[in-house]
C-alpha positions in Angstrom: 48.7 140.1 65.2 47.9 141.3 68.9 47.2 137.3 69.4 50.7 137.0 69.7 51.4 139.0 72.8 55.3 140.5 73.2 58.1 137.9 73.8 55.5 135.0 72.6 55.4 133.1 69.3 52.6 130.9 67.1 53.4 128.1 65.5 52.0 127.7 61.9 52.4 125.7 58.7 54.1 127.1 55.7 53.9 126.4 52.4 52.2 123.0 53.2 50.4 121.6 56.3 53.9 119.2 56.9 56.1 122.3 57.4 56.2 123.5 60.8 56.9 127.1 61.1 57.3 129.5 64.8 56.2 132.8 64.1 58.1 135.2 67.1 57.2 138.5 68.5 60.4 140.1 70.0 59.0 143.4 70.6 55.5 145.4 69.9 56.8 146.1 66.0 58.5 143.1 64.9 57.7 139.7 63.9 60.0 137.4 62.7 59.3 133.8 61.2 61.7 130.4 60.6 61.5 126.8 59.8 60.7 124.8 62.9 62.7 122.5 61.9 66.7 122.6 63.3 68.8 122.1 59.8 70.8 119.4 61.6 68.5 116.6 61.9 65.0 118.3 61.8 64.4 118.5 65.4 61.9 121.2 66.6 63.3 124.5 67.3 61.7 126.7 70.0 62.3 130.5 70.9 64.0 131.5 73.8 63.1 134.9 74.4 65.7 135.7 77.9 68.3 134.6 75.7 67.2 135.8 72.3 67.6 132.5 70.4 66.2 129.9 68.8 67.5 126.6 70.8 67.2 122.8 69.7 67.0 120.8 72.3 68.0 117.2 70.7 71.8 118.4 69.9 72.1 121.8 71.6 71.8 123.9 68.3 71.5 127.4 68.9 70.0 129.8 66.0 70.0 133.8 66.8 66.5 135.0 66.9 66.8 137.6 64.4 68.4 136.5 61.6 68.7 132.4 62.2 71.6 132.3 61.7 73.9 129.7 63.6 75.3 130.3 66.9 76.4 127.3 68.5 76.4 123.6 66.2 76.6 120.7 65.4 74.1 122.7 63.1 76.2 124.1 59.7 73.2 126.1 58.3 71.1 129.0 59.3 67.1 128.3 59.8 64.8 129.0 56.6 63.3 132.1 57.1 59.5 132.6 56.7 58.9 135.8 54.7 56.4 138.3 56.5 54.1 140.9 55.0 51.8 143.2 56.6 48.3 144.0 55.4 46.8 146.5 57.8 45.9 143.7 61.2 46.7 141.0 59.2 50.3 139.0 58.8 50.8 136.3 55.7 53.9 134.0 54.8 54.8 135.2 51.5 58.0 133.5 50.6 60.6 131.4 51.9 64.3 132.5 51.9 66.8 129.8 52.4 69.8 132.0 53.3 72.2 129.2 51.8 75.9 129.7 53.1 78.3 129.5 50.9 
């Protein structure tokens, strides 16, 4: 975990090799994970830390760092988010919530 030094990120695959993933370190105690993938058109998302947000840069989709949720479209749907567990120094993808809108 200290690999990913505060205001940083790792990118990773999850559940298969094909599924980019940005794993984000906000502050010394949190890590949060998403799709990399925007959920307009699959573009690659990347973390903005100054501005706390996820941004895709092919349609100017903003996601809020946090939860993924949208900020800005022409994305409808919040980011998958990657589902974290701690054991002791060591951080695994677990799970995959989709947090569908409805």
């Amino acid at each position: 975990m200290d690999d990913v030094p505060i205001g940083g990120v790792r990118l990773f695959s999850y559940p298969d090799e094909k599924d980019a993933c940005i794993l984000m370190r906000p502050d010394a105690n949190t890590f949060l994970a998403f799709s990399q993938k925007c959920t307009h058109l699959s573009c690659a998302v990347y973390y903005e830390p100054e501005k706390d947000r996820l941004e895709c840069p092919c349609h100017e989709g903003f996601f809020e760092a946090r939860t993924g949720r949208v900020l800005h479209g022409p994305p409808r749907r919040p980011l998958p988010r990657i589902l974290l567990e701690r054991r002791g120094d060591v951080l695994l993808a677990r799970g995959i919530d989709l947090q569908r809108v409805l």
